[in-house]
Legacy VTK file of the C-alpha trace (Angstrom):
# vtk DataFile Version 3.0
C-alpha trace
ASCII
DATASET POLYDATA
POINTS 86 float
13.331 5.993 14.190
16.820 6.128 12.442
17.211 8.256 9.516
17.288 5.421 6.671
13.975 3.628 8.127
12.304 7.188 7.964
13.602 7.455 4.232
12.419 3.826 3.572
9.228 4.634 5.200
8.158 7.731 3.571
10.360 8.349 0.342
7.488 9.303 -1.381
7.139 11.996 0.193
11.044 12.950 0.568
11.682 12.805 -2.504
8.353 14.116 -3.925
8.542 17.394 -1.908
13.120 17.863 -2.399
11.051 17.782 -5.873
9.132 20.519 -5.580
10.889 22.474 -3.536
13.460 22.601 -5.867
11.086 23.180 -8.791
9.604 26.118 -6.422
13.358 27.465 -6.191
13.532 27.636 -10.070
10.089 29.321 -10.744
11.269 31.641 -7.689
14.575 32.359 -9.488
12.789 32.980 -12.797
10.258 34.416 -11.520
7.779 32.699 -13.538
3.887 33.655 -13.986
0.757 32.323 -12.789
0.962 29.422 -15.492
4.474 28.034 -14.098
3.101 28.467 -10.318
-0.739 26.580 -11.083
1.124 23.964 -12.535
3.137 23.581 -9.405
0.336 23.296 -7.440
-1.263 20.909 -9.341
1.927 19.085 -8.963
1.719 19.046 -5.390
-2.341 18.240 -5.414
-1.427 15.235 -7.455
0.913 13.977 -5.424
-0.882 14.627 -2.040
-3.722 12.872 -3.866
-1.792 9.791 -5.007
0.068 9.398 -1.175
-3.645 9.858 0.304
-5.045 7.239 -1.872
-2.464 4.737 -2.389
-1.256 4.807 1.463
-1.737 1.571 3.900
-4.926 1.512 5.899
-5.014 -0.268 9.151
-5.847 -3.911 8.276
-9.628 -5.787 9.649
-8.809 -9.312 12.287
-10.794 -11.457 11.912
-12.143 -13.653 15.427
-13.843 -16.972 13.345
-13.204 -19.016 10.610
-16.436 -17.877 9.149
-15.292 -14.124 9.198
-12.216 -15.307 6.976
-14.529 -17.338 4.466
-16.622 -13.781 3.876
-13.435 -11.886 3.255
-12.047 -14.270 0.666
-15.625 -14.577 -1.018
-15.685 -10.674 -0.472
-14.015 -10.228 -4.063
-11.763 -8.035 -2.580
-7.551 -8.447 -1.509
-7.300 -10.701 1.427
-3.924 -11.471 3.300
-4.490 -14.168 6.141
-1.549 -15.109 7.904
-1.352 -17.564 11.045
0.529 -16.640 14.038
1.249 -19.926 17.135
2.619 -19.603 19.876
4.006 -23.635 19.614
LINES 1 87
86 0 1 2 3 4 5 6 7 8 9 10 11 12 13 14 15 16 17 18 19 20 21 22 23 24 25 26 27 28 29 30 31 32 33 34 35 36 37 38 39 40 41 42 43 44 45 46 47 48 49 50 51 52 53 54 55 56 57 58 59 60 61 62 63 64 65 66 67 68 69 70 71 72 73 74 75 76 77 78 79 80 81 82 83 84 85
């Protein structure tokens, strides 16, 4: 994996922990209390929250046409796409 797909791939988290890394490096350097550091780790449980919950799942096939009529009467998200060899 090249360096720009990983970046693509998982800025979220790049960019979410150069964050708080660098917000660690200025409580560090001003050597804040227990208020500045418990509201850096809530930081970092909201974000490993949000990434947990908002992440891509691996997706259900479906083997019949009848299987693809309950998902889009399931009320929930469906993307069907066709794939032919022809």
């Amino acid at each position: 994996m090249e360096p720009i797909e990983f970046l693509n791939r998982h800025s979220f988290l790049v960019f979410g922990g150069l964050a708080l890394v660098g917000l660690g490096a200025f409580l560090l350097f001003r050597r804040a209390g227990w208020i500045g550091w418990g509201l850096w780790a809530l930081a970092l449980i909201a974000l490993a929250v949000f990434w947990l919950s908002m992440r891509t799942r691996p997706s259900q096939s479906f083997a019949s046409q009848a299987e693809i009529e309950a998902a889009l009467q399931s009320g929930r998200p469906v993307l069907v796409y066709w794939f032919s060899n022809y």
